[in-house]
C-alpha positions in Angstrom: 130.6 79.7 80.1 132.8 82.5 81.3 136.2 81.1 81.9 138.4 80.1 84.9 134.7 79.1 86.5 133.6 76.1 86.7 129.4 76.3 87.4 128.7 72.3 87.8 131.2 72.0 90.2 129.9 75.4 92.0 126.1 74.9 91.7 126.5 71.0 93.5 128.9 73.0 96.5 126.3 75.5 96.5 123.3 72.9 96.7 124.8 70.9 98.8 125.7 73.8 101.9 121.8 74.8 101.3 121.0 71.4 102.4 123.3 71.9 106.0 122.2 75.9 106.4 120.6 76.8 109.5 116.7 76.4 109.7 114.7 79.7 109.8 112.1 79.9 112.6 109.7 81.7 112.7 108.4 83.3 115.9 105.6 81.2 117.1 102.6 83.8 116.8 103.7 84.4 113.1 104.0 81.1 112.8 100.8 80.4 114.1 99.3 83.2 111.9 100.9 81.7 108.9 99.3 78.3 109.2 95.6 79.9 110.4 95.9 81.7 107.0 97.4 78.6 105.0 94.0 76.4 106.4 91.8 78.8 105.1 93.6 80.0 101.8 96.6 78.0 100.8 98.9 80.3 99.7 102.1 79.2 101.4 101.8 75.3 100.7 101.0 76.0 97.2 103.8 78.3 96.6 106.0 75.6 97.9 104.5 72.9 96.2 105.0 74.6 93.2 107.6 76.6 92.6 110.2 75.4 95.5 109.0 71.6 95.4 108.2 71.5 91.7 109.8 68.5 90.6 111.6 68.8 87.6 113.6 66.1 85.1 117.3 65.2 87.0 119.2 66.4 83.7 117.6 69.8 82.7 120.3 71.9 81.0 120.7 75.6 81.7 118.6 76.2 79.0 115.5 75.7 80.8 116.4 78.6 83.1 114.6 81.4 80.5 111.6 80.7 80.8 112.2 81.5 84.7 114.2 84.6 83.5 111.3 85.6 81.2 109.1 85.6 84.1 111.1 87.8 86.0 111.7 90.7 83.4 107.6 90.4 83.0 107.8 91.5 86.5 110.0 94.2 86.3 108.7 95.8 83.1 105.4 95.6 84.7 106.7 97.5 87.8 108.7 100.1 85.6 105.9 100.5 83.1 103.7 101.3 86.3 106.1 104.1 87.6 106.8 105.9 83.7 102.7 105.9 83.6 102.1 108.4 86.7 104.7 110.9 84.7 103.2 110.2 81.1 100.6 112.3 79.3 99.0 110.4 76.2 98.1 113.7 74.0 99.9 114.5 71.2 100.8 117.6 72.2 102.5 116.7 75.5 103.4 112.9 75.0 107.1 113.8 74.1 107.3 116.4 76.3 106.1 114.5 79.3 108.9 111.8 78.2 111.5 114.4 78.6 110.6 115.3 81.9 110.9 111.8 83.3 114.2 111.9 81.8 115.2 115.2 82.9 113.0 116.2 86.0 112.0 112.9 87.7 114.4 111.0 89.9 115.8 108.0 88.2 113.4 108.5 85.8 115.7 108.2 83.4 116.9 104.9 84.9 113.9 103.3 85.3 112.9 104.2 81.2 115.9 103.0 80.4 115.2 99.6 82.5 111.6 99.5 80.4 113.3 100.2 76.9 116.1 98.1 77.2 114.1 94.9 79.4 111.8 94.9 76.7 114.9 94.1 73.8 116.3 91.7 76.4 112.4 90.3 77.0 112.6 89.2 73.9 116.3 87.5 72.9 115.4 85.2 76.2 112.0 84.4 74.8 113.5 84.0 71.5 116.3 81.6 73.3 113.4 79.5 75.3 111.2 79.4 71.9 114.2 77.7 69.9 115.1 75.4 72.7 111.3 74.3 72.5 111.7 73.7 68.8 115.1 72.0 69.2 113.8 69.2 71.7 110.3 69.1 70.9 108.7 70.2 73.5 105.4 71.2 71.2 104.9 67.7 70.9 102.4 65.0 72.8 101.0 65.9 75.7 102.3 69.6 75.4 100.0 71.2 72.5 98.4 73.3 75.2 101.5 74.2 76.5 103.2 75.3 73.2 100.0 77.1 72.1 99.9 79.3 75.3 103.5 80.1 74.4 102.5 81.3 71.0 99.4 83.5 72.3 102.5 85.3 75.0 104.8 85.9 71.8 101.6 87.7 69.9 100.6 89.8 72.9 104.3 90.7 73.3 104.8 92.0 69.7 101.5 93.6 70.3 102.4 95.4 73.3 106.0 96.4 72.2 104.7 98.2 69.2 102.4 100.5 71.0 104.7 101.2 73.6 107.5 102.0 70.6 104.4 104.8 69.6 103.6 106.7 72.9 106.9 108.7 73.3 105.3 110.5 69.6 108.1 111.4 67.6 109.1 110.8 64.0 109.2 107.0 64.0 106.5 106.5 66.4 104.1 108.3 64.4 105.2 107.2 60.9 105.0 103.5 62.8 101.9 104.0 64.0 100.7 105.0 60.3 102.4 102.1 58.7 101.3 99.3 60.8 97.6 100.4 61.2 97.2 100.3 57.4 98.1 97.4 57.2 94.7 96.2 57.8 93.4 98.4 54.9 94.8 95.3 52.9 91.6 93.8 54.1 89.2 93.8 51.1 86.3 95.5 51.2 86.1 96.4 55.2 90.1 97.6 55.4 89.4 101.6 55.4 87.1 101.1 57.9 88.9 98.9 60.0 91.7 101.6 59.9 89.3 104.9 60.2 87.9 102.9 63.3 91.6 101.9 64.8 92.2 105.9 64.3 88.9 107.2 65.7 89.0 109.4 62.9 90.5 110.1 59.1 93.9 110.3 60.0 96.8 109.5 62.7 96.4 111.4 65.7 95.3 112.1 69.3 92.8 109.3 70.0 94.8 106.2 68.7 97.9 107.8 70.8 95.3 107.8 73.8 93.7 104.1 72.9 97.8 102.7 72.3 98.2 104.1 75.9 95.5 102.1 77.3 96.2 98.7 75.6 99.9 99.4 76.6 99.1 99.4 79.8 96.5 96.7 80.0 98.5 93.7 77.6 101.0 93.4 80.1 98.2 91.9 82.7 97.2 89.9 79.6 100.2 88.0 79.3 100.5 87.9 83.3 97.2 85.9 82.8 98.1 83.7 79.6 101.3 83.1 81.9 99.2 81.8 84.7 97.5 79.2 82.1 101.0 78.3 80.7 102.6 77.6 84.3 99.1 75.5 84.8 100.0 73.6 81.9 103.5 73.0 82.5 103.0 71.8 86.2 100.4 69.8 84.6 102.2 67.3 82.8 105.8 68.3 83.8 109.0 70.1 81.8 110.7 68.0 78.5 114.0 67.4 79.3 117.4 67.7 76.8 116.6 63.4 76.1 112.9 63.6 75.1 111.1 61.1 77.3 109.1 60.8 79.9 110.1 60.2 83.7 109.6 56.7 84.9 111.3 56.9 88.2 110.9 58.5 91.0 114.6 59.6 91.3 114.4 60.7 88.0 113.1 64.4 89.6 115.0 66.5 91.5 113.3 70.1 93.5 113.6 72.9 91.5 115.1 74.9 94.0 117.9 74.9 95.3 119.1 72.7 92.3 118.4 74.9 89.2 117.5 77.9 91.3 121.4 78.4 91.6 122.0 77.9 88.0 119.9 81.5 87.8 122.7 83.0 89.6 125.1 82.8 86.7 123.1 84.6 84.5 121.6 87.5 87.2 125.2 88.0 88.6 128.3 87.1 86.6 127.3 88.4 82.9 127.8 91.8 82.2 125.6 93.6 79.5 127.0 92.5 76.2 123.9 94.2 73.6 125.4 98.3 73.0 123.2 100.0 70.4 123.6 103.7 69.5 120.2 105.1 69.9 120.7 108.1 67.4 120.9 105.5 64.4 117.9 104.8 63.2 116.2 103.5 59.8 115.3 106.3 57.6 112.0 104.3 56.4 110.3 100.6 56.5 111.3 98.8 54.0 109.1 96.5 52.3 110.1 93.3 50.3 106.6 92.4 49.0 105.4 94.6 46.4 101.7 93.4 47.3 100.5 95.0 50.8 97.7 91.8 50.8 100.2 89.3 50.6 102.6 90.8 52.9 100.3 91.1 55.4 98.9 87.4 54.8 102.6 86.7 55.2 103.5 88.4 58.4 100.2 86.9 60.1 101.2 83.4 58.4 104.7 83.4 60.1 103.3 83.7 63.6 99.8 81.4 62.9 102.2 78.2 61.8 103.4 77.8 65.2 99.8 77.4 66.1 100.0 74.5 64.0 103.7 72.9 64.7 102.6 70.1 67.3 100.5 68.9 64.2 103.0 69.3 61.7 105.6 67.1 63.2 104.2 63.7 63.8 107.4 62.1 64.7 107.0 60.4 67.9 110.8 61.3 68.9 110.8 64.9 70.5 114.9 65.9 71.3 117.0 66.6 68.6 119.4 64.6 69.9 118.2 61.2 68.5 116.9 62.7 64.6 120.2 63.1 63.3 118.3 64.5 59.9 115.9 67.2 61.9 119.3 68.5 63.5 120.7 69.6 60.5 117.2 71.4 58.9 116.9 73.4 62.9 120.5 74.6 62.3 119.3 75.9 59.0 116.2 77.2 60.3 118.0 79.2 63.1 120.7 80.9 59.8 117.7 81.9 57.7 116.1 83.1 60.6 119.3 85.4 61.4 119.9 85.8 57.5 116.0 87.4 57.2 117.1 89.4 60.4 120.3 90.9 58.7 117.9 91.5 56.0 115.1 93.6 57.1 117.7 96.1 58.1 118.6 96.4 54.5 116.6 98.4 51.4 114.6 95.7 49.7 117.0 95.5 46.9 120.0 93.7 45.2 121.0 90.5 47.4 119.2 91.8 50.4 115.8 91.8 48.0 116.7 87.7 47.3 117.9 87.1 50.5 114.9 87.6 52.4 113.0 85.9 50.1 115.3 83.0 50.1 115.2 82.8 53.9 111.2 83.9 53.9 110.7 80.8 51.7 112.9 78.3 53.6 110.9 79.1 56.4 107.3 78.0 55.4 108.9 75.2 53.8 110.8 73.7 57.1 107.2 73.9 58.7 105.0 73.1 56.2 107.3 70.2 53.6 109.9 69.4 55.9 108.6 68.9 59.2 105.8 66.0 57.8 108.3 64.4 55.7 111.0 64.2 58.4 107.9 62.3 60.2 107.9 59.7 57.9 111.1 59.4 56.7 113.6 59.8 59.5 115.3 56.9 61.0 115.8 58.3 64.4 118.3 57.2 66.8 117.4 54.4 69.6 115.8 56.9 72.8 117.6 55.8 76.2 115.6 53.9 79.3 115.9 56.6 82.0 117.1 60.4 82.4 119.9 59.3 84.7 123.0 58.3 83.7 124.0 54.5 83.2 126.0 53.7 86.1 123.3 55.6 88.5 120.2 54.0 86.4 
């Protein structure tokens, strides 16, 4: 909260003058255009329907704003990524060079590259924020597998498509990154090599894989436009969790999303400033590794990712919001420190105390997923769940 302002107290003034404004008509011929076109294709009623007239639980925390935000930084990398494409040449020869010059030649090129670079960091602390809100109320669980799945297959492209846009500007780390990541898959036994020779389209690191990281660069962000389609389908399909964990019952229970939680959005598009400074000159010298074996590193990056797949399984409790499982509270607090603690660490050479600590927190983290999640199913007395989403003296 930034202080002296009280957002509560300014979202229901807010809400509440949207409810009194001033109808917008529409001249009649438009009008009359718009509802021809809405009989035939409705666009305009299913817009409203659902995003405008989505109903959503009455006491939705601003937490459940990011995955809105996440939808509109998709938008605008997508837009920026389109403009830094007509200036870029994928050939090893020109790649950096072509970077330059939408630096130094093209207007606001360097603005909008620096919109791409730093929207895709931010992309990822508000999906980071919205994937540990999920895990905090359970909203992986019963009946929104598909949902959290979706959410996992988003978070792979993403990865995907940030490391082969951190290649095309071909410098030092780009092309040492490139080299490192695609052998990875020589860990493979007995196809690997070939897996990597064909990834290269050659015997070593050069210009077709710069030219095939180009296209997939520029395709994966219509991927995930289209996983996102499927994920919104599933949401509006049986409804958003909600800070209590149960279901609606009522229907004053629901509330529009907009105006209600539309102006919560403003908060975060208007009144924060830009808090994340990095000095782009510092850089790691090298990628460190804390496995000695390249198989099972591999086997444990890919593992990381593929238990999520697996989480609405894992956890059996029937109780989804951390709120009423007084024991899973605590274990989520320690899963969100190891989590920062193997973070801190990979910055660090793989030795000493950074060497332990990332194993330390690498370990904690399978076992949270894999032991402590099914015993907490069994074993956790959880608190008694409320009757309704609205408060007792309006219930």
């Amino acid at each position: 909260m930034i202080p002296g302002i009280d957002f509560r107290k300014w979202r229901n003034q807010w809400t509440e003058g949207w409810k009194d404004r001033p109808k917008i008509l529409l001249p009649q011929r438009l009008e009359r255009t718009r509802e021809w076109i809405d009989d035939r294709l409705p666009i305009f009623s299913f817009a409203r329907k659902e995003l405008k007239e989505y109903p959503t639980p009455y006491n939705l925390s601003f937490l459940w704003n990011f995955g809105f935000l996440a939808g509109i930084i998709l938008m605008v990398m997508i837009l920026s990524g389109l403009f830094l494409a007509m200036f870029y040449t994928p050939h090893v020869d020109f790649a950096f060079d072509s970077v330059e010059r939408i630096m130094r030649d093209v207007n606001y090129g360097w603005l909008i590259r620096y919109i791409h670079m730093n929207g895709a960091s931010f992309f990822f602390i508000v999906i980071y924020i919205h994937m540990f809100r999920g895990l905090y109320y359970g909203s992986y669980k019963s009946p929104r597998e598909v949902l959290w799945i979706l959410g996992v297959v988003i978070y792979l492209l993403m990865m995907a498509t940030a490391f082969m846009g951190y290649v095309l500007p071909w410098g030092q780390m780009s092309f040492w990154g490139a080299t490192v990541i695609t052998n990875l898959f020589s860990a493979i036994p007995w196809i690997g090599e070939g897996v990597v020779h064909f990834l290269w389209g050659g015997y070593s690191v050069a210009n077709p894989i710069l030219n095939r990281f180009f296209v997939l660069h520029f395709l994966f962000p219509f991927l995930i436009c289209a996983v996102v389609f499927l994920h919104l389908v599933a949401l509006h399909r049986k409804g958003s969790n909600n800070p209590l964990g149960i279901e609606r019952t009522k229907p004053e229970e629901s509330i529009p999303f907009h105006p209600h939680f539309g102006a919560d959005l403003g908060k975060y598009c208007f009144f924060l400033p830009p808090i994340f400074l990095e000095n782009p000159i510092i850089t790691s010298l090298l990628i460190p590794w804390a496995v000695p074996s390249k198989l099972a590193g591999v086997a444990l990056m890919f593992s990381a990712i593929l238990v999520l797949f697996i989480l609405p399984w894992l956890d059996r409790s029937p109780v989804r919001s951390a709120r009423f499982r007084p024991l899973y509270k605590w274990f989520f607090w320690v899963l969100v420190g190891m989590c920062l603690i193997l973070g801190w660490s990979g910055s660090k050479p793989p030795e000493g105390i950074y060497l332990w600590s990332a194993r330390i927190g690498a370990f904690y983290y399978f076992f949270h997923f894999v032991v402590i999640l099914p015993w907490l199913s069994f074993y956790e007395k959880p608190l008694p769940l409320p009757t309704s989403l609205l408060p007792e003296e309006e219930g």
